[in-house]
PDB file of N, CA, C and O in Angstrom, chain B, residues numbered from 101:
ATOM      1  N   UNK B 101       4.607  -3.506  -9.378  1.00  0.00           N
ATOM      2  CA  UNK B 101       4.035  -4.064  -8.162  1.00  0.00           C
ATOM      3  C   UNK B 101       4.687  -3.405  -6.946  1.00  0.00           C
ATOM      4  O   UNK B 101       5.828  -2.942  -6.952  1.00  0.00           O
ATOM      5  N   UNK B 102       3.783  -3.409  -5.816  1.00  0.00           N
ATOM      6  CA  UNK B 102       4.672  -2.992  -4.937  1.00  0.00           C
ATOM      7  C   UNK B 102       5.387  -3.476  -3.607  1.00  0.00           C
ATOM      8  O   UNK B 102       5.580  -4.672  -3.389  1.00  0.00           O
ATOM      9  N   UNK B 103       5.659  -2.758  -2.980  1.00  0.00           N
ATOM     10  CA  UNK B 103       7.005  -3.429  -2.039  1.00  0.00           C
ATOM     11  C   UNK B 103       6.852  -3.215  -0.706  1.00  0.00           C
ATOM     12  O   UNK B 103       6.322  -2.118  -0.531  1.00  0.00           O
ATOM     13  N   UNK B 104       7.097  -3.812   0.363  1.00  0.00           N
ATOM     14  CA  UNK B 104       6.457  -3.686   1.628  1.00  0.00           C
ATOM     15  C   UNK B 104       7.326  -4.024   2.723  1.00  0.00           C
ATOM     16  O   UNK B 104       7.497  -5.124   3.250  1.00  0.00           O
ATOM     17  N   UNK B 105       7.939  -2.720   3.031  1.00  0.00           N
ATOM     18  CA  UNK B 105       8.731  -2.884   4.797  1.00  0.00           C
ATOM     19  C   UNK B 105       8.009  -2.593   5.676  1.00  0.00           C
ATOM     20  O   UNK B 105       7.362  -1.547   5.616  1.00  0.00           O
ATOM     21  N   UNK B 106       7.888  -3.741   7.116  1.00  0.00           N
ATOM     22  CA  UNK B 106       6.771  -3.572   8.137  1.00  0.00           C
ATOM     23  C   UNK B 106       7.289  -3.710   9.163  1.00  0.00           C
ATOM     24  O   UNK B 106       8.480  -3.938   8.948  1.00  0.00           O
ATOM     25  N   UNK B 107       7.071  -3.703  10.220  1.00  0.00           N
ATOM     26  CA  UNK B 107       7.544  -3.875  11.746  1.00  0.00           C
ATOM     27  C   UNK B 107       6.307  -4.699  12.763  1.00  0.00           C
ATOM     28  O   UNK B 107       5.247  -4.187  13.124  1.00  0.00           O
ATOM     29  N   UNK B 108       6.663  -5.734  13.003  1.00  0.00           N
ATOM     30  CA  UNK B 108       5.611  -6.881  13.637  1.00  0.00           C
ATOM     31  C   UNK B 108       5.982  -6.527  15.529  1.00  0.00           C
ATOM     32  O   UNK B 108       7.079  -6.099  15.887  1.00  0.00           O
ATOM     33  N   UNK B 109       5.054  -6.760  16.318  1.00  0.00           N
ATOM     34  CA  UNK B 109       5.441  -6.819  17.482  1.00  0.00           C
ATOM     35  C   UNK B 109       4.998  -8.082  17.639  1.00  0.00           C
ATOM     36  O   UNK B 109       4.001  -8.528  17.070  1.00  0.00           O
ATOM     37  N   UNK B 110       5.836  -8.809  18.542  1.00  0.00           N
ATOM     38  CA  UNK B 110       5.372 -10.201  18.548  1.00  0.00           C
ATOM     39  C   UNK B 110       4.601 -10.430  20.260  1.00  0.00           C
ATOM     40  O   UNK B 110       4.063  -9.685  21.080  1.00  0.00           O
ATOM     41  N   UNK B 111       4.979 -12.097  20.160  1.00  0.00           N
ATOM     42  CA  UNK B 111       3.672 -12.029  21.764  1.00  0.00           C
ATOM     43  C   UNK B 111       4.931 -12.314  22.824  1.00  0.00           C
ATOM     44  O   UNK B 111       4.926 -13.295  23.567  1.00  0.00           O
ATOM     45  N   UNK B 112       5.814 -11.511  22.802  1.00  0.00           N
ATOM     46  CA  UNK B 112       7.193 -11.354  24.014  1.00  0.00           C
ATOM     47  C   UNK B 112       7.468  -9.546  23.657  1.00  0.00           C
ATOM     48  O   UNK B 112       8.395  -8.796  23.962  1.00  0.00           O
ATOM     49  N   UNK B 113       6.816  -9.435  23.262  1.00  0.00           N
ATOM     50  CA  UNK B 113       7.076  -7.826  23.170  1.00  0.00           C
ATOM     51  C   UNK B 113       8.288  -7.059  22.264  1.00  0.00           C
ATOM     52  O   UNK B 113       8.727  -5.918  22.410  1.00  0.00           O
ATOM     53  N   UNK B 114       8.767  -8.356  21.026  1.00  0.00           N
ATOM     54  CA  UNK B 114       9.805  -7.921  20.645  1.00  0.00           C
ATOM     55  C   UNK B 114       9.350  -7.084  19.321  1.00  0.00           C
ATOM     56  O   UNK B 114       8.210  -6.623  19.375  1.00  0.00           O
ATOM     57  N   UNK B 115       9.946  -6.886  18.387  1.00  0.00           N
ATOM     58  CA  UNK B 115       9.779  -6.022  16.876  1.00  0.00           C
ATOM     59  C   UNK B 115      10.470  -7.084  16.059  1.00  0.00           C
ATOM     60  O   UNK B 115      11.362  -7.775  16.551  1.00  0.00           O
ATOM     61  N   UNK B 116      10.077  -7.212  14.859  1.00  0.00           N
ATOM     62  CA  UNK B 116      10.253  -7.612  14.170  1.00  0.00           C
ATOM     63  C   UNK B 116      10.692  -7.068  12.911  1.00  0.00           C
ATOM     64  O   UNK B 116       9.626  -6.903  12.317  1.00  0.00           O
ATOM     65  N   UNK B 117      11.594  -6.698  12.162  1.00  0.00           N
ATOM     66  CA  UNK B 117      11.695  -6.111  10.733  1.00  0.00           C
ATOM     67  C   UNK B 117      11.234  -7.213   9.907  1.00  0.00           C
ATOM     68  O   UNK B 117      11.186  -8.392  10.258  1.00  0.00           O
ATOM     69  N   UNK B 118      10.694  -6.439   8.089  1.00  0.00           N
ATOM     70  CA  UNK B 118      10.922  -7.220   7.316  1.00  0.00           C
ATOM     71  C   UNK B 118      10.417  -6.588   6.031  1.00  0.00           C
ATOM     72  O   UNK B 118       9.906  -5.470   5.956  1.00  0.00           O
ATOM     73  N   UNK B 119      10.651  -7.560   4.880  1.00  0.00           N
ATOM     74  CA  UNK B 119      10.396  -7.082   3.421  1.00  0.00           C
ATOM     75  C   UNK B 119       9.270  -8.005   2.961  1.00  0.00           C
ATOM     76  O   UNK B 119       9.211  -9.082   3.555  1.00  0.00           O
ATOM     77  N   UNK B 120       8.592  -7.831   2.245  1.00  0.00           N
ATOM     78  CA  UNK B 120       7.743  -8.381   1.490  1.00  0.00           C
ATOM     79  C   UNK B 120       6.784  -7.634   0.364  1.00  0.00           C
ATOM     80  O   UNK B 120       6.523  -6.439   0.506  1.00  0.00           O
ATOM     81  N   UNK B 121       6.292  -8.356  -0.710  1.00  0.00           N
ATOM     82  CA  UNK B 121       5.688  -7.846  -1.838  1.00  0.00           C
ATOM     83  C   UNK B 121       4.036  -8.130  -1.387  1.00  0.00           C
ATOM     84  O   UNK B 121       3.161  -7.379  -1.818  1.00  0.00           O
ATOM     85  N   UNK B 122       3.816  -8.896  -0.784  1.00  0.00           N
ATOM     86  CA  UNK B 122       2.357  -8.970  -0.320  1.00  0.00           C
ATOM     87  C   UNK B 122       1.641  -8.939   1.230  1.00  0.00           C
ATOM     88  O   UNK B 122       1.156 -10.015   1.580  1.00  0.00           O
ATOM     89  N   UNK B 123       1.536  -7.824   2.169  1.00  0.00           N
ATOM     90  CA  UNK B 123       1.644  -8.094   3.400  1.00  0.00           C
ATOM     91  C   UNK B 123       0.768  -8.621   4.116  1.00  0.00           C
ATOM     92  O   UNK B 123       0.930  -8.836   5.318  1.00  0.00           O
ATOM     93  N   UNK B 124      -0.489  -8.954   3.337  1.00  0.00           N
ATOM     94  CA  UNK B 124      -1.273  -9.021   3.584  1.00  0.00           C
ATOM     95  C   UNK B 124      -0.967 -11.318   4.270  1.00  0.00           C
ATOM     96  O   UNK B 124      -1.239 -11.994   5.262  1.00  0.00           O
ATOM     97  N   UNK B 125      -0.184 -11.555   2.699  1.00  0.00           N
ATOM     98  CA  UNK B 125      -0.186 -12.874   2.799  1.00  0.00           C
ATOM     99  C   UNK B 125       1.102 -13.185   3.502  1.00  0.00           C
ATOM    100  O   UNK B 125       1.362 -14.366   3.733  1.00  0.00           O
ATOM    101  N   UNK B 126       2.102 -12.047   3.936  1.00  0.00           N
ATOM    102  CA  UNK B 126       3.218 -12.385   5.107  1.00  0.00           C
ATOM    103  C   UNK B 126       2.750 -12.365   6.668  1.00  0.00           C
ATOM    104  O   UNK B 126       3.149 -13.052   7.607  1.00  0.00           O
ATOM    105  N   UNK B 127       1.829 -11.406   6.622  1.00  0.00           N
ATOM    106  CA  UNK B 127       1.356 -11.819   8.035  1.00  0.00           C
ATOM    107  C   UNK B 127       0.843 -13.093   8.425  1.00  0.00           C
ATOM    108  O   UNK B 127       1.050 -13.575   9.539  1.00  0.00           O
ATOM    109  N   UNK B 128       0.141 -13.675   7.476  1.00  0.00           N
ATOM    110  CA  UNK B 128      -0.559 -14.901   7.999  1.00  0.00           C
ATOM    111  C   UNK B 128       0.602 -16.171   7.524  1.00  0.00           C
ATOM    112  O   UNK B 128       0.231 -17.317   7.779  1.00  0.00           O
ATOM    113  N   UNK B 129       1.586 -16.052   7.043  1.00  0.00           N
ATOM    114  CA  UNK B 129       2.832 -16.978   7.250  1.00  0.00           C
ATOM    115  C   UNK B 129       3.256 -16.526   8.616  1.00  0.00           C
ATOM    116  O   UNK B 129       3.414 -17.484   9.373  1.00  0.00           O
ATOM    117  N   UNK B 130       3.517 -15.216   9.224  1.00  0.00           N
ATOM    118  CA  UNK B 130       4.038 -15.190  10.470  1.00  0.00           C
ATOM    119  C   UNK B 130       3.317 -15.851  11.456  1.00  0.00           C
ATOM    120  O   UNK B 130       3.754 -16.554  12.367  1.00  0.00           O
ATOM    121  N   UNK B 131       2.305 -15.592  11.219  1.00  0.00           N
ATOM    122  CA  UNK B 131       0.998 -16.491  11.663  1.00  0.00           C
ATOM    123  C   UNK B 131       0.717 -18.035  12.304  1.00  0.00           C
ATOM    124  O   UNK B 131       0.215 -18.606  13.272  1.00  0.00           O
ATOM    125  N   UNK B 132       1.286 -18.230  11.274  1.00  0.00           N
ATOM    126  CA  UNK B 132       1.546 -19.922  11.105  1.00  0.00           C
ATOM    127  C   UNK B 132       0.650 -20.381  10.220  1.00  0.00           C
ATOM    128  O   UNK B 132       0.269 -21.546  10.333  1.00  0.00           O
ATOM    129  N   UNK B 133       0.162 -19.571   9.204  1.00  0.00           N
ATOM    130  CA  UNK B 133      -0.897 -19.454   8.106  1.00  0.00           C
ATOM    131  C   UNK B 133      -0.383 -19.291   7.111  1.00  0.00           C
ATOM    132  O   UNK B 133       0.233 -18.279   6.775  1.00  0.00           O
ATOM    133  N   UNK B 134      -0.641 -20.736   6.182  1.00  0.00           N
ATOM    134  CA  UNK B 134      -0.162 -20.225   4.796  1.00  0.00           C
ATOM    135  C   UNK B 134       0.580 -21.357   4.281  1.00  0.00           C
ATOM    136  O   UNK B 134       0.311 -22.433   4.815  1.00  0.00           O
ATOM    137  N   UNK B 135       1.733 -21.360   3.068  1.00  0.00           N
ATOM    138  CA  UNK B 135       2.716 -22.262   2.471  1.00  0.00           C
ATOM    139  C   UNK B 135       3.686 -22.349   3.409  1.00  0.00           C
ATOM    140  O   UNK B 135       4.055 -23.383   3.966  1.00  0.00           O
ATOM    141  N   UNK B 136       4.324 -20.635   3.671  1.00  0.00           N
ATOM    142  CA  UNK B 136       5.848 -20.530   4.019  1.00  0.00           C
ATOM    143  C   UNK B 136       5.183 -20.464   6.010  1.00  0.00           C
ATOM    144  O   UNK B 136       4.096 -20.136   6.484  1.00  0.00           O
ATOM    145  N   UNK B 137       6.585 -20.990   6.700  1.00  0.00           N
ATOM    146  CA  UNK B 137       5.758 -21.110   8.386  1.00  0.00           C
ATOM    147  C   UNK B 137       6.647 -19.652   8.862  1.00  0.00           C
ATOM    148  O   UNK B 137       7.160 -19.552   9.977  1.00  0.00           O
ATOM    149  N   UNK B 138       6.725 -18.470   7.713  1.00  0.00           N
ATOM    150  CA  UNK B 138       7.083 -16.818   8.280  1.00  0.00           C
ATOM    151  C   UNK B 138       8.881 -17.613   8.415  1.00  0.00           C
ATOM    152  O   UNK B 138       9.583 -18.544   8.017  1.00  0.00           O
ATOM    153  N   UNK B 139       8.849 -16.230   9.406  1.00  0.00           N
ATOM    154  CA  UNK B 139      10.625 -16.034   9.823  1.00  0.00           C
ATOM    155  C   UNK B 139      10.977 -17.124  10.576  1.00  0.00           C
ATOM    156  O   UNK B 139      10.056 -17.638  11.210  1.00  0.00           O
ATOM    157  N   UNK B 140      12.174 -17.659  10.685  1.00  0.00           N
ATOM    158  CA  UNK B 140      12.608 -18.459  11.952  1.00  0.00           C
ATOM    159  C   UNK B 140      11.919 -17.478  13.286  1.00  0.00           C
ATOM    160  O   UNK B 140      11.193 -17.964  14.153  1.00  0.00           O
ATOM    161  N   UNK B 141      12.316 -16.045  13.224  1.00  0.00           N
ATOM    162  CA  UNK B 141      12.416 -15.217  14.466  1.00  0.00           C
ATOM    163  C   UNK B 141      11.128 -15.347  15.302  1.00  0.00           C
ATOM    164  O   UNK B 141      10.988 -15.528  16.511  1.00  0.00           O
ATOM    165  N   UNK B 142      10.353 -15.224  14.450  1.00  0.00           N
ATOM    166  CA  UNK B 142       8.468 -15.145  14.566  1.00  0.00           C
ATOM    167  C   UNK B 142       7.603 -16.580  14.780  1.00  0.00           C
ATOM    168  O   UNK B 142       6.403 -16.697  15.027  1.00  0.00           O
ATOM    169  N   UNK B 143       8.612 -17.621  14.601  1.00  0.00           N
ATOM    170  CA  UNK B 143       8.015 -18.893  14.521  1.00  0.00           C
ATOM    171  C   UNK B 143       7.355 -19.159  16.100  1.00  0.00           C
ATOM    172  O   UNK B 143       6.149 -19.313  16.290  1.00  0.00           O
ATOM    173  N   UNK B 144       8.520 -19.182  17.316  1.00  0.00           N
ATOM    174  CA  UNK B 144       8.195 -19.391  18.413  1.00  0.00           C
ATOM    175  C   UNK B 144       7.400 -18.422  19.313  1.00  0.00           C
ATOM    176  O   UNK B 144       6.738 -18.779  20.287  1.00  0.00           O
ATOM    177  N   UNK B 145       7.564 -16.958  18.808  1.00  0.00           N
ATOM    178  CA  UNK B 145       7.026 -15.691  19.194  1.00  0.00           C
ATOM    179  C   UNK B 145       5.441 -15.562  18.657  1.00  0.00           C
ATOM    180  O   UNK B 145       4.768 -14.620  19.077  1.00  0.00           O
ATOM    181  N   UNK B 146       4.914 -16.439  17.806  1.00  0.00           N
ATOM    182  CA  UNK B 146       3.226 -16.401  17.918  1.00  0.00           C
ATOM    183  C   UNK B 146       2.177 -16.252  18.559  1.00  0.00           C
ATOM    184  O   UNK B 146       1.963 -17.203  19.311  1.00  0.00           O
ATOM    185  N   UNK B 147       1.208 -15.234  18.595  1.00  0.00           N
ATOM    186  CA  UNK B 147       1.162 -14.577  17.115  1.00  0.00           C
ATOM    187  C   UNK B 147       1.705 -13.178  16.982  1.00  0.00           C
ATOM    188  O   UNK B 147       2.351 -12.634  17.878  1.00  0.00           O
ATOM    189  N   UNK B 148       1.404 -12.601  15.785  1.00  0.00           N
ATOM    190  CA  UNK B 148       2.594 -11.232  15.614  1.00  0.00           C
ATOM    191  C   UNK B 148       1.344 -10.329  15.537  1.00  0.00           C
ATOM    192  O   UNK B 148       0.274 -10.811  15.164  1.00  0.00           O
ATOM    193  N   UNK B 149       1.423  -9.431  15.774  1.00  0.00           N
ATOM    194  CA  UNK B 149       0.588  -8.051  14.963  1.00  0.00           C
ATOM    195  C   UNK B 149       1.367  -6.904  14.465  1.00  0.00           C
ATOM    196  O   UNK B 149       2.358  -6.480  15.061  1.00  0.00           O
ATOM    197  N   UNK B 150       0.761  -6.239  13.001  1.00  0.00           N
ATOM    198  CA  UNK B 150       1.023  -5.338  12.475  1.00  0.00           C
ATOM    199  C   UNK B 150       1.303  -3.820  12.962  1.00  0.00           C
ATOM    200  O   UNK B 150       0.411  -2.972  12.985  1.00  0.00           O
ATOM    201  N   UNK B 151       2.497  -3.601  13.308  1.00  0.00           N
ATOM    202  CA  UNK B 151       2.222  -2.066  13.769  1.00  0.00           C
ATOM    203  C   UNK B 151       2.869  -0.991  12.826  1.00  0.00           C
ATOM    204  O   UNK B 151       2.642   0.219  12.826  1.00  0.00           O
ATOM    205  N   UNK B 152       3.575  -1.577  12.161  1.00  0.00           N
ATOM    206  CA  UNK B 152       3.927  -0.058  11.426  1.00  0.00           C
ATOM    207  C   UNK B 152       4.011  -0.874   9.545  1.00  0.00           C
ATOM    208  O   UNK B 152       4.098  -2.089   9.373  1.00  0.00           O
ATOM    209  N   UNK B 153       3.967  -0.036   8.609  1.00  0.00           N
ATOM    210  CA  UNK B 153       4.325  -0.666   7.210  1.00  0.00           C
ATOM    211  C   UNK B 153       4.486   0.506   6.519  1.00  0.00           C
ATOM    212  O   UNK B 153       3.917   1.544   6.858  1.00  0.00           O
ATOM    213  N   UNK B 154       5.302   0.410   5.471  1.00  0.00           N
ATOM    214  CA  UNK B 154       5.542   1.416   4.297  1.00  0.00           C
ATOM    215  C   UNK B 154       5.509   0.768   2.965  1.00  0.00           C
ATOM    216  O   UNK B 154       6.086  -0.315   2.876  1.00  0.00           O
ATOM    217  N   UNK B 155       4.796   1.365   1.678  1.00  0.00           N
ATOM    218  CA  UNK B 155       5.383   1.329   0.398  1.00  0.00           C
ATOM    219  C   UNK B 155       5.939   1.634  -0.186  1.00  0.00           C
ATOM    220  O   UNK B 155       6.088   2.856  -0.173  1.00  0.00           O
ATOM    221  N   UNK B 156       6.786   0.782  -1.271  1.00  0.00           N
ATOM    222  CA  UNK B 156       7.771   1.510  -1.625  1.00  0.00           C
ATOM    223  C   UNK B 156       7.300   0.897  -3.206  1.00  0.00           C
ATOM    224  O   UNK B 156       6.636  -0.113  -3.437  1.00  0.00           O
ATOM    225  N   UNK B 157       7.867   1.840  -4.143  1.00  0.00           N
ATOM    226  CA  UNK B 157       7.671   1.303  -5.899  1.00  0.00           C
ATOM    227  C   UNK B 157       8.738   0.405  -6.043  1.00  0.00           C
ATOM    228  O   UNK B 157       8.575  -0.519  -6.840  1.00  0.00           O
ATOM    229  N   UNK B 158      10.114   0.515  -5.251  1.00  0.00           N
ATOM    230  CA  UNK B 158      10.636  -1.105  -5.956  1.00  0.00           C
ATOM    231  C   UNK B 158      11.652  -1.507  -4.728  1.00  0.00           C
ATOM    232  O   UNK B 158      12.016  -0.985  -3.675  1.00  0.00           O
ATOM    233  N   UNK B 159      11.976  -3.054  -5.641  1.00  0.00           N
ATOM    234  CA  UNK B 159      12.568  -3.747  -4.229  1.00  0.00           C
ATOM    235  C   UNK B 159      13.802  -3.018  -3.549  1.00  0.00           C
ATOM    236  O   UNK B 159      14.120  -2.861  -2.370  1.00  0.00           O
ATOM    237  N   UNK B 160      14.387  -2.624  -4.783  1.00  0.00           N
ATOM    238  CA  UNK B 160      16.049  -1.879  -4.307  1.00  0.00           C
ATOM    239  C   UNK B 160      15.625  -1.150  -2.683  1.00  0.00           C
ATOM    240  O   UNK B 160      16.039  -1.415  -1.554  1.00  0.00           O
ATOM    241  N   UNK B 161      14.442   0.039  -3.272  1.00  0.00           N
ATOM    242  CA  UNK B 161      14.355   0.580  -1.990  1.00  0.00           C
ATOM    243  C   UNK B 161      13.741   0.728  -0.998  1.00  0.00           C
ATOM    244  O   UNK B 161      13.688   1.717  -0.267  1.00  0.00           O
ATOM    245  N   UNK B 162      13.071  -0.576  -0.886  1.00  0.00           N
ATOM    246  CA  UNK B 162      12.120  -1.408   0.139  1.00  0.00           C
ATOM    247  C   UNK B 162      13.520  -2.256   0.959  1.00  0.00           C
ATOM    248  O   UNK B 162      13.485  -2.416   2.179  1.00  0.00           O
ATOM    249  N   UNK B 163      14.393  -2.619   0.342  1.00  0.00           N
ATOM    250  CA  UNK B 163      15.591  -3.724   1.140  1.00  0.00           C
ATOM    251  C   UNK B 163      16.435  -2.291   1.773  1.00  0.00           C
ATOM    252  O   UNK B 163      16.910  -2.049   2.883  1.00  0.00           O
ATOM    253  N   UNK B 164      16.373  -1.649   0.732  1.00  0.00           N
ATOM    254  CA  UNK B 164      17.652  -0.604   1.327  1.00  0.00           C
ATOM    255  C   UNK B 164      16.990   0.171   3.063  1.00  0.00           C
ATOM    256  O   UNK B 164      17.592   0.414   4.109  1.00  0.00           O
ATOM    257  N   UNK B 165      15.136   0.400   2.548  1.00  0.00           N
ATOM    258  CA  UNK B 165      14.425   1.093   4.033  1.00  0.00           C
ATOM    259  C   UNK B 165      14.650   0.018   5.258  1.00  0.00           C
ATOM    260  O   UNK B 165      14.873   0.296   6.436  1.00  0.00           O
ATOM    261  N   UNK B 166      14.557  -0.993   4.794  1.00  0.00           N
ATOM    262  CA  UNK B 166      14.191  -2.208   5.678  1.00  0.00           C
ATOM    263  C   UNK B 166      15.842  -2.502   6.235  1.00  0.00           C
ATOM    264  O   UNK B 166      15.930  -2.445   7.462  1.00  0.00           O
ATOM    265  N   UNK B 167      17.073  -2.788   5.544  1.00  0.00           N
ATOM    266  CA  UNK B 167      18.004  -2.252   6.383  1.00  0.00           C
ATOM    267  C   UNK B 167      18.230  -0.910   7.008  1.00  0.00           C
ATOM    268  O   UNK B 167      19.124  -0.901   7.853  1.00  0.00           O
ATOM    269  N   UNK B 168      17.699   0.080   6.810  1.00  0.00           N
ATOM    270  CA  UNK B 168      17.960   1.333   8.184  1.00  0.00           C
ATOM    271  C   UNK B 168      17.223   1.179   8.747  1.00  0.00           C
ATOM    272  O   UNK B 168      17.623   1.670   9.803  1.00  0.00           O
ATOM    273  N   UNK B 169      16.178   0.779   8.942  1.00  0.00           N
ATOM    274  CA  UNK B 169      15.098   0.380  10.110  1.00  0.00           C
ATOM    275  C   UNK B 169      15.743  -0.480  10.991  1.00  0.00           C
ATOM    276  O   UNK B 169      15.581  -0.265  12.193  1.00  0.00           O
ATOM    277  N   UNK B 170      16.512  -1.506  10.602  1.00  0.00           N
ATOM    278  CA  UNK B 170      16.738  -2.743  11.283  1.00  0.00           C
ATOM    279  C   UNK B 170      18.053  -2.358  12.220  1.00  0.00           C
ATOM    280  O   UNK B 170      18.330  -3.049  13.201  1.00  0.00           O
ATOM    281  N   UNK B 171      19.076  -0.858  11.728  1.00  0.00           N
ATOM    282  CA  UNK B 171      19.888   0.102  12.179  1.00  0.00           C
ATOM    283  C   UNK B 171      19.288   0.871  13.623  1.00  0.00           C
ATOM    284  O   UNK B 171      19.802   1.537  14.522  1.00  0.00           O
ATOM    285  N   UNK B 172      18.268   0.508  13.385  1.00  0.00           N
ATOM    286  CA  UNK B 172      17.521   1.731  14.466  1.00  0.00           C
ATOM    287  C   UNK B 172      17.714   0.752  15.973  1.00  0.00           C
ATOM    288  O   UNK B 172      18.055  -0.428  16.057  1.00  0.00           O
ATOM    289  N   UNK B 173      17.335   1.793  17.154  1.00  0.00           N
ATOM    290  CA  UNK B 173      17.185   1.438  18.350  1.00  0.00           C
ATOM    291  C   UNK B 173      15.745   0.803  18.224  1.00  0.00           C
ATOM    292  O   UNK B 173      14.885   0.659  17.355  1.00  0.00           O
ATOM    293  N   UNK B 174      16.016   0.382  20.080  1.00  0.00           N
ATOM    294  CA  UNK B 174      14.279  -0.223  19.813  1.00  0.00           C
ATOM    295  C   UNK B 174      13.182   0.739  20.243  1.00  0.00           C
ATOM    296  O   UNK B 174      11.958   0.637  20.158  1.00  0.00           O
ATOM    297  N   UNK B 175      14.135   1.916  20.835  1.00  0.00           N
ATOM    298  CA  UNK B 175      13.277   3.461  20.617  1.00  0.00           C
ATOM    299  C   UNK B 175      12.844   3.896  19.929  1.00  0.00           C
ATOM    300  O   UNK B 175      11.651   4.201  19.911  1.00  0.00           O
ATOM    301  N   UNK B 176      13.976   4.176  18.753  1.00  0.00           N
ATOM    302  CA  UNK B 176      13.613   4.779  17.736  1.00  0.00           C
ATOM    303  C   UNK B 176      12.784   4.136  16.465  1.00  0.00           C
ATOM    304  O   UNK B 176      12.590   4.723  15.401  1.00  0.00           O
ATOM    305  N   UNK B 177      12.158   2.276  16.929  1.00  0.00           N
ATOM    306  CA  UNK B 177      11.546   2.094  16.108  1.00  0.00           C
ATOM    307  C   UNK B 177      10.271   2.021  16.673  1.00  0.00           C
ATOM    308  O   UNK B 177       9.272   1.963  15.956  1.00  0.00           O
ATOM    309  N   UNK B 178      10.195   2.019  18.271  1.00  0.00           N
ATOM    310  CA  UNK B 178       8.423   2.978  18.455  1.00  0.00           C
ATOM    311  C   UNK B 178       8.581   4.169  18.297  1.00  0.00           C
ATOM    312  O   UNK B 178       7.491   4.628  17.953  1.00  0.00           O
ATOM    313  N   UNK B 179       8.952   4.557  18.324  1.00  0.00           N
ATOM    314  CA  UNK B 179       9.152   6.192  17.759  1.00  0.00           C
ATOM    315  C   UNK B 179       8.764   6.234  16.312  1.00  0.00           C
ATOM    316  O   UNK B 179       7.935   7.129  16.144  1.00  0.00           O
ATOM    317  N   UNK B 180       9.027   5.660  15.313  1.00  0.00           N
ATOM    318  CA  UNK B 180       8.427   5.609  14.070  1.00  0.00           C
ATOM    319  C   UNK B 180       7.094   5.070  13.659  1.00  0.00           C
ATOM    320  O   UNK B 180       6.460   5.328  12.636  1.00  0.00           O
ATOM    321  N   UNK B 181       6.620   3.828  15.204  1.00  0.00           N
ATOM    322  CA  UNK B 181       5.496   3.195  14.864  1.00  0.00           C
ATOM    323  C   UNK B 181       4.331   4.219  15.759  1.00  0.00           C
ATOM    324  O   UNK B 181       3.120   3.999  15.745  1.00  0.00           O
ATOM    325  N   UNK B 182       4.860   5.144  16.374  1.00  0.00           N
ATOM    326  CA  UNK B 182       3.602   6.072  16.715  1.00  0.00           C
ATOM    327  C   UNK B 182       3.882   6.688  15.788  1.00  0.00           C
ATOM    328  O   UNK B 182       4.079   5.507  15.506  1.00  0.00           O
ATOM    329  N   UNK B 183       4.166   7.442  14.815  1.00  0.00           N
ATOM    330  CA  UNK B 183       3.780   8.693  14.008  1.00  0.00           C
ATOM    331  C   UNK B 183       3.023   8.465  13.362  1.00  0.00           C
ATOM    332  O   UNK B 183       2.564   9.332  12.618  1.00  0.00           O
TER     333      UNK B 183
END
């Protein structure tokens, strides 16, 4: 199955990191859609949109991308969400 690091911009203009196996059904928890009510971070920042995502084949190195992303400036992570 596969593995999913994404970057959310929320409605204050911030970024969001994160991991997940289904992104389809993490967005709409960030949302306020769904079982889980998303991140603490994203709760008050509603709603989020999708700007950047990657796959990865397993979790090891979906957590390991998703910590150097979260390493990055907040330059260098529009800088990754335009390419």
């Amino acid at each position: 199955m596969s593995h999913f690091v994404y970057i959310v911009e929320c409605k204050d203009k911030t970024l969001y990191t994160g991991y997940c196996r289904d992104l389809q059904k993490r967005l709409k928890e960030h949302n306020g859609r769904g079982i889980s009510a998303g991140a603490k971070y994203t709760h008050s920042r509603r709603p989020v949109k999708l700007k950047y995502s990657e796959e990865l084949p397993s979790r090891g190195e979906a957590l390991s991308r998703e910590y150097e992303i979260k390493q990055l400036t907040r330059e260098k992570k529009l800088n990754l969400i335009e390419q």
